[in-house]
C-alpha positions in Angstrom: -3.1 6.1 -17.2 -5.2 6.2 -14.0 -2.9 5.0 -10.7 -4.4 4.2 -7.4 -1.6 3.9 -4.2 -2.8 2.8 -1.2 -0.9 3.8 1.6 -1.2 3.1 5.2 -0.1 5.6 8.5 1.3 3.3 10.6 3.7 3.6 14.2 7.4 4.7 14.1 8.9 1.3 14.4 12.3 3.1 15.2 10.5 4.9 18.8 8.7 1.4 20.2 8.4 1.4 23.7 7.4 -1.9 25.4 6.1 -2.1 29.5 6.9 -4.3 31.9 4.3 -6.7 30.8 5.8 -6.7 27.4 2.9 -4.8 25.8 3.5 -2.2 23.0 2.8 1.6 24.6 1.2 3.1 22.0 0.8 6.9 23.8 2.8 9.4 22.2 3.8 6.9 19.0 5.1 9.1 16.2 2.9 7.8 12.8 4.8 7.9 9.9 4.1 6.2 6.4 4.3 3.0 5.8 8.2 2.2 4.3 6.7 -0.1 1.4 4.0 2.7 0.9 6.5 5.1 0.1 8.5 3.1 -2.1 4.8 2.0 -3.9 4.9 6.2 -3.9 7.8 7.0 -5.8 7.0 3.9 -8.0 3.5 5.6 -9.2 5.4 8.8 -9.8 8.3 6.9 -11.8 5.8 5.9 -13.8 4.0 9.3 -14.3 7.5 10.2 -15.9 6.9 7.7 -18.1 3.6 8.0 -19.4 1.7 11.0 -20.3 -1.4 12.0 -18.7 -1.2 9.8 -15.6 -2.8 10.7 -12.9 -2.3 9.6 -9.2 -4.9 9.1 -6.4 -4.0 7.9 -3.3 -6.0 5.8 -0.9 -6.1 5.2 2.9 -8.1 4.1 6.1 -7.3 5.4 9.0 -8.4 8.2 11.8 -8.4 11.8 10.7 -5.0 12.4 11.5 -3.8 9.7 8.7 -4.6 12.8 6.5 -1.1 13.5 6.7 -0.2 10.3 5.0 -2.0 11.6 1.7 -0.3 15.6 2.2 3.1 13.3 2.1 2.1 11.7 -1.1 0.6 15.0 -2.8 3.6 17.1 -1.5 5.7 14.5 -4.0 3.5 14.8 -7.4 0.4 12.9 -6.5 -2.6 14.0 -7.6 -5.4 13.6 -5.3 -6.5 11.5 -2.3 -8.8 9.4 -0.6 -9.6 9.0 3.7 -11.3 6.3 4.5 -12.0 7.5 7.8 -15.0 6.1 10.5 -15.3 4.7 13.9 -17.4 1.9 12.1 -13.8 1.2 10.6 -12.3 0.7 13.8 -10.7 -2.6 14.9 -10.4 -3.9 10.7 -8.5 -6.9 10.6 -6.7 -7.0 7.1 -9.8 -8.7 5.5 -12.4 -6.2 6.6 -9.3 -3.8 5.1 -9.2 -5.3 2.2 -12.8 -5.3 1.8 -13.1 -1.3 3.0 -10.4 -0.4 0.0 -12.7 -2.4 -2.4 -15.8 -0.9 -1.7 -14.0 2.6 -2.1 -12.6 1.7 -5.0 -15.6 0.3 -6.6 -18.1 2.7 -5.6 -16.1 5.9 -5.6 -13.2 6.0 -7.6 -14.1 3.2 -10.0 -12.0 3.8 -12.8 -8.1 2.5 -12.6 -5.4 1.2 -14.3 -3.1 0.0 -11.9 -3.0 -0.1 -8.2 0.4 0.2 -6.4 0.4 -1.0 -2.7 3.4 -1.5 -0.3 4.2 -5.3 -0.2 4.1 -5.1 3.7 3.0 -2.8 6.6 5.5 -2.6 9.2 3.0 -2.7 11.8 1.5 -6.2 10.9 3.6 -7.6 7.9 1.6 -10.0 7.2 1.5 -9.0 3.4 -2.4 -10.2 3.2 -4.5 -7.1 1.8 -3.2 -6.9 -1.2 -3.3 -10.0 -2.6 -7.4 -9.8 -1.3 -7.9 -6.8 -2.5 -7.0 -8.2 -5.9 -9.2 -11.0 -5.5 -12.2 -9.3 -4.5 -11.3 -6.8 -7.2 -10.8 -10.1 -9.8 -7.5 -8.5 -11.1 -4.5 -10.0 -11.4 -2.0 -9.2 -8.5 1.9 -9.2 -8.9 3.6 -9.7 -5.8 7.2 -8.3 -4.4 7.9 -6.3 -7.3 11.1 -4.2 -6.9 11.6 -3.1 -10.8 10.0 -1.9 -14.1 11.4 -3.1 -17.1 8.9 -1.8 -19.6 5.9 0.0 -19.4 3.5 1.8 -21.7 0.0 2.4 -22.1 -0.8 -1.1 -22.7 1.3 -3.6 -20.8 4.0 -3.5 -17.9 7.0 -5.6 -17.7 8.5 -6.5 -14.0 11.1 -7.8 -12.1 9.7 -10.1 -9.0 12.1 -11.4 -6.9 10.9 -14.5 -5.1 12.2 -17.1 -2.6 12.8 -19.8 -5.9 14.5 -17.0 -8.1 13.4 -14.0 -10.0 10.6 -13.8 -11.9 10.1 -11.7 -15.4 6.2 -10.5 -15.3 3.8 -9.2 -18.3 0.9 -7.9 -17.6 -1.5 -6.0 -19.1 -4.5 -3.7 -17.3 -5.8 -3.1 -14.8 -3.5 -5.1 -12.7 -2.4 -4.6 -8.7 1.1 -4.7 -7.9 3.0 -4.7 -4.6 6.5 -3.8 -3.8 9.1 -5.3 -2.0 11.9 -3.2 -2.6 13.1 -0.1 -5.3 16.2 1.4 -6.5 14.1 4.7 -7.6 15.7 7.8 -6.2 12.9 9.0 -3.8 12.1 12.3 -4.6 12.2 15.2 -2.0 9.8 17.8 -2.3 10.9 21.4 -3.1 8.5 24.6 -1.5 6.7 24.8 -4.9 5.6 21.2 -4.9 4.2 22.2 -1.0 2.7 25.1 -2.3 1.1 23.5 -5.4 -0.1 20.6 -2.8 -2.6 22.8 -0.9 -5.2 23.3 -4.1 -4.7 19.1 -4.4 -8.2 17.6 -3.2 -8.8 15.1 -0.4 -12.1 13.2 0.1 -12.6 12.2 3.5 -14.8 9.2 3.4 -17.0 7.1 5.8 -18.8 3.9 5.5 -22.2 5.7 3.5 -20.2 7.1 1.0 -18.5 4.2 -0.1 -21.5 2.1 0.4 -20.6 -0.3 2.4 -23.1 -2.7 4.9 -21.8 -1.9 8.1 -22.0 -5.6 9.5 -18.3 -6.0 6.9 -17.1 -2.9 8.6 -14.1 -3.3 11.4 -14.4 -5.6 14.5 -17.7 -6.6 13.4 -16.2 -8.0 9.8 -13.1 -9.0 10.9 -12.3 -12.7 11.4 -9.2 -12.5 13.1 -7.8 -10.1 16.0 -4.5 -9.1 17.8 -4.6 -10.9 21.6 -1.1 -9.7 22.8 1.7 -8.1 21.0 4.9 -8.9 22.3 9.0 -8.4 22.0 10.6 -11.4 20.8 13.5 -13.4 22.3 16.1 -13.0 19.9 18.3 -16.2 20.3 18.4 -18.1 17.3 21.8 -18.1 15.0 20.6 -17.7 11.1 23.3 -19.3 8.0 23.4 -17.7 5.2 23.8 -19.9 2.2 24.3 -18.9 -1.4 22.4 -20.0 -4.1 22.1 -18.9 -8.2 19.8 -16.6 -9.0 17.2 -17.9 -11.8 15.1 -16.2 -13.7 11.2 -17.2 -14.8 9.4 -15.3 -17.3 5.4 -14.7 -17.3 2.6 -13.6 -19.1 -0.5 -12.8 -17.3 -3.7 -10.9 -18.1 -3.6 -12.1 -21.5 
């Protein structure tokens, strides 16, 4: 089975600074991974356990330094990575993002199975990419996934839990699949898996290699843009109530 991750270097959301005019300071941010991209991590590699000759590739956009994003993932068992890396990229919104992944995916990688993304980014959260991605990709996409209930070389089975209840999913390939939340026990690297790491490869990519017309590429394809971040009021009062659980099954990709 061939596994794509895309993963995403995004601010420590535990060391935001805000200035007097309530805008984010972004000097001397620490970048970490993206939370859902790790979990979409250890998800891949769960997998791998699972089914023999898997292989992992990861995939990101970001400045050069978001090559540290992919040695996380390859210190853990992943197999190679992508950088999508270029001023051209600069500015993406998340459909120029979505379209950047495509064009990697189609022109570079081109051969997958599954794609595993995070089901949000902690530095947007609006949850958008992936389900675009899919679409551009015309795969199926399975949203807020937090468990595997089956899974071979033909089909996956997964739990999605949404607002109305939890859904039962079938699938078969390729598919794209984004999670909300895991149980997995994220695995920590040992010095072997470090050393093994360095002979992993990482292609560093820009907007030629992937092929993509630079009039898609980041401020100049992207519809949308951030004005003014800010730190919300927090004054509202929320009530939890209770309600059963129900469970839907579905069979997609027939």
């Amino acid at each position: 089975m061939k596994i794509i991750v895309c993963i995403k270097q995004v601010p420590d959301t535990n060391d935001v600074k805000w200035s007097k005019d309530n805008n984010l300071i972004r000097e001397g941010l620490i970048s970490v991974v993206n939370p859902y991209d790790v979990l979409a991590i250890q998800f891949a590699l769960d997998i791998k356990e699972k089914i023999k000759n898997t292989t992992i590739s990861l995939l990101s956009m970001g400045p050069k330094g978001a090559v540290d994003a992919i040695d996380f993932g390859l210190n853990r068992g992943c197999d190679c990575g992508y950088l999508l890396s270029d001023k051209k990229f600069s500015g993406s919104d998340t459909v120029a993002t979505s379209k950047t992944l495509y064009y990697a995916i189609k022109n570079v990688i081109k051969n997958f199975d599954l794609i595993i993304t995070g089901q949000f980014a902690t530095d947007g959260d609006t949850a958008q990419t992936p389900y675009m991605l899919a679409n551009l990709l015309n795969i199926p996409n399975v949203g807020f996934v937090y468990k595997i209930d089956e899974i071979d070389d033909k089909k996956i089975v997964l739990y999605s839990a949404k607002d109305d209840g939890t859904y039962k999913i079938e699938g078969n390939y390729p598919l794209l699949v984004s999670i909300s939340k895991y149980d997995g026990k994220l695995y920590k690297p040992k010095i072997k898996d470090y050393i093994n790491a360095k002979d992993k490869e990482i292609k560093i990519l820009n907007a030629e290699d992937i092929n993509m017309p630079g009039e898609l590429t980041g401020i100049k394809g992207s519809p949308t843009y951030v004005s003014k971040a800010y730190k919300p009021q927090n004054n509202r009062v929320c009530k939890f109530i209770e309600t059963k659980d129900l469970l839907n099954e579905i069979k997609i990709n027939e």
